[in-house]
C-alpha positions in Angstrom: 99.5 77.3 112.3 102.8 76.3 110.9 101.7 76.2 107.2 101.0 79.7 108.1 103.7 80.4 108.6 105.5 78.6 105.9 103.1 80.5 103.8 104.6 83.7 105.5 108.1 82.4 104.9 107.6 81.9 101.2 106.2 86.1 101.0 108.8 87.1 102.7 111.7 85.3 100.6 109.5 86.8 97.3 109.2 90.3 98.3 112.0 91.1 101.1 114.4 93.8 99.7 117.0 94.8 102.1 120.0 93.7 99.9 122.7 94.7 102.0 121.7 92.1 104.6 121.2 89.4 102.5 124.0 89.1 100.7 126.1 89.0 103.5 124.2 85.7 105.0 126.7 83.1 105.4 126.6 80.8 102.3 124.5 83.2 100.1 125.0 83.1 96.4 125.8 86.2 94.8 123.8 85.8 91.2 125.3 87.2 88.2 123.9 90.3 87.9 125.8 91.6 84.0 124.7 89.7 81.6 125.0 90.8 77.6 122.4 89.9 74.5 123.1 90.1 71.0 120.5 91.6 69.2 118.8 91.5 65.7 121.7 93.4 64.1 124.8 91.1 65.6 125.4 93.9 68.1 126.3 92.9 71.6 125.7 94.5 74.2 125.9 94.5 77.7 122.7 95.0 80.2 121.8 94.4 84.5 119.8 92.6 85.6 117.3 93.8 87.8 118.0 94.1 91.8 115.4 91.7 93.0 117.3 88.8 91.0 119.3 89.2 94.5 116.2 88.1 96.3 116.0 84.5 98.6 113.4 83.2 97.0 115.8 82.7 94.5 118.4 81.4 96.3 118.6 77.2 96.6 119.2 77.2 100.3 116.5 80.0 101.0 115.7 77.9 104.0 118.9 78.2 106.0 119.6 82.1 104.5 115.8 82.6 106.0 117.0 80.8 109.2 120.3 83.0 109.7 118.4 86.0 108.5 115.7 85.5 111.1 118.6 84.8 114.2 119.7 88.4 113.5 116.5 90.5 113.6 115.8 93.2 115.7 113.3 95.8 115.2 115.0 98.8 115.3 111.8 100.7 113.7 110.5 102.7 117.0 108.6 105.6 117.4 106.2 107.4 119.4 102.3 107.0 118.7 102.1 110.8 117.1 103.8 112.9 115.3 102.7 117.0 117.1 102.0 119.6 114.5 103.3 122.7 114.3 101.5 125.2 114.6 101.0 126.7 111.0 100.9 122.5 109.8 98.5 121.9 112.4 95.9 124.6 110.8 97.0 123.1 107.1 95.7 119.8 107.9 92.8 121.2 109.6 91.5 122.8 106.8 92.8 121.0 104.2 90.8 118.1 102.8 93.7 115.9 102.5 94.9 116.0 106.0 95.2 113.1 107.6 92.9 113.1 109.7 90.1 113.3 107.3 90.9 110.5 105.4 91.3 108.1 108.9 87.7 109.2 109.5 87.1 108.2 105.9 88.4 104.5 106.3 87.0 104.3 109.6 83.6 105.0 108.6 84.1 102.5 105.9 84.6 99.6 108.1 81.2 101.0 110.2 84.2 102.0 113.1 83.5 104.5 115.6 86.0 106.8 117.1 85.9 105.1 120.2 85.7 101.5 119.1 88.9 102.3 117.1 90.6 103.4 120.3 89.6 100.2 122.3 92.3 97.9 120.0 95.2 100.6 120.6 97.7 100.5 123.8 97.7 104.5 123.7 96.4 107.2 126.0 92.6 108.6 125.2 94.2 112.1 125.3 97.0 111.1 122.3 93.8 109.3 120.6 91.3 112.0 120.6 94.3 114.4 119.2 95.0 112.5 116.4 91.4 112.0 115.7 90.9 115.8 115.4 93.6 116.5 113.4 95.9 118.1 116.2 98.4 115.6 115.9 99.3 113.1 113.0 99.6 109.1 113.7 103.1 107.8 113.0 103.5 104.6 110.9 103.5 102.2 113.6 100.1 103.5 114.9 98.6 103.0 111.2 99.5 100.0 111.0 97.9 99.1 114.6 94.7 100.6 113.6 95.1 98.7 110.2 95.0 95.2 112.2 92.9 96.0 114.8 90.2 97.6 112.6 90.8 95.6 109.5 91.7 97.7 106.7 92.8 96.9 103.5 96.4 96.9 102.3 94.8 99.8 99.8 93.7 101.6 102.4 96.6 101.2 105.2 98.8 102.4 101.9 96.2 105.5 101.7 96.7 106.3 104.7 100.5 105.7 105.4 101.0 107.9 101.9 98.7 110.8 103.9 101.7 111.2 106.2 104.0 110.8 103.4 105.5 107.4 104.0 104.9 104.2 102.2 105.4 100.0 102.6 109.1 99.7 102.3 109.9 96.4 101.4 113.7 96.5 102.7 112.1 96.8 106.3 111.0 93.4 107.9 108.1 95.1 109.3 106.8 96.0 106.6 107.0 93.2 104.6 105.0 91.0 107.8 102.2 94.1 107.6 102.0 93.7 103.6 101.2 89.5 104.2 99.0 89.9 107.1 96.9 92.6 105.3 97.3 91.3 101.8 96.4 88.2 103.0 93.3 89.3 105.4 95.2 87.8 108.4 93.2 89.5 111.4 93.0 86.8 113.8 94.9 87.6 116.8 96.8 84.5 117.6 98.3 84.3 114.2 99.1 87.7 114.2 100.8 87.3 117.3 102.8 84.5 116.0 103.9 86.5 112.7 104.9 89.3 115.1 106.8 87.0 117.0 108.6 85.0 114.0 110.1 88.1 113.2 110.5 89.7 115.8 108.0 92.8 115.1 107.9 95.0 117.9 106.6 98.5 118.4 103.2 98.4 117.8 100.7 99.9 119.5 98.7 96.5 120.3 96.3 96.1 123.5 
């Protein structure tokens, strides 16, 4: 379990983007970020260097900035299960073969899920369920990426889906960096998701 988790560690370090809280970890190393080139002519000129040169993985002490990083989390990435349609948007993604909806039914039927095999992995009422299934109410982030552990999609098709309520992996988010590893990585047993949840402090999923 704990190479697991080291294996979790190292992702994170790679991919985690929120710079603003990294650089002010005690004892991080702000990198150079101007740097200038001279080029074939004998013209210099001056260039920056990319933002994800600020990332821990290149840090030599990523171990402690992970540490102090991790001591300070707190998911502040709430929401409710759904997201209720107006009343015009509601008919729109009814009707409209791109609604949300539609495409959940899509993945599901991929994976050989029913409706109410889906529901069984979720800690939501039937009533919410069954109106997000129908297209009367769209699923929120959090609830996607419930469904995409419980029923075992694909970090192409979780990103399908997130994109069909117009949101996206962000990679500055804690959250959503654990959910790109666990999926990317075809982590679906329940104790070890459980214990990535808990190493960084994920909350706020809708998890029986």
């Amino acid at each position: 379990m704990q190479d697991f988790i080291t294996d979790l560690d190292a992702y994170f370090c790679e991919k985690y983007a929120n710079y603003d809280k990294i650089c002010i970890l005690p004892n991080y190393r702000m990198p150079t970020m101007q740097a200038s080139k001279v080029d074939d002519f004998g013209r210099t000129y001056a260039y920056t260097l990319p933002s994800n040169t600020m990332r821990l993985a290149l840090q030599e002490n990523k171990e402690k900035l992970l540490a102090a990083l991790k001591e300070q989390l707190v998911d502040a990435t709430f929401s409710f299960s759904f997201m209720p349609f107006g009343f015009f948007a509601k008919l729109k993604n009814k009707l409209s073969k791109n609604g949300v909806h539609k495409h959940l039914k899509t993945v599901l039927a991929r994976h050989n899920i029913s409706e109410k095999e889906a529901f069984e992995g979720l800690s939501i009422s039937e009533e919410i369920w069954a109106n997000i299934y129908k297209g009367s109410f769209a699923p929120t982030k959090n609830l996607i990426f419930s469904l995409a552990l419980t029923c075992q999609f694909t970090y192409e098709e979780t990103k399908f889906l997130l994109n069909a309520i117009f949101e996206d992996f962000d990679y500055s988010v804690v959250k959503d960096v654990v959910m790109a590893y666990l999926l990317n990585q075809k982590v679906f047993n329940r104790t070890m998701i459980d214990r990535a949840l808990e190493e960084y402090k994920v909350t706020n999923l809708f998890l029986k």
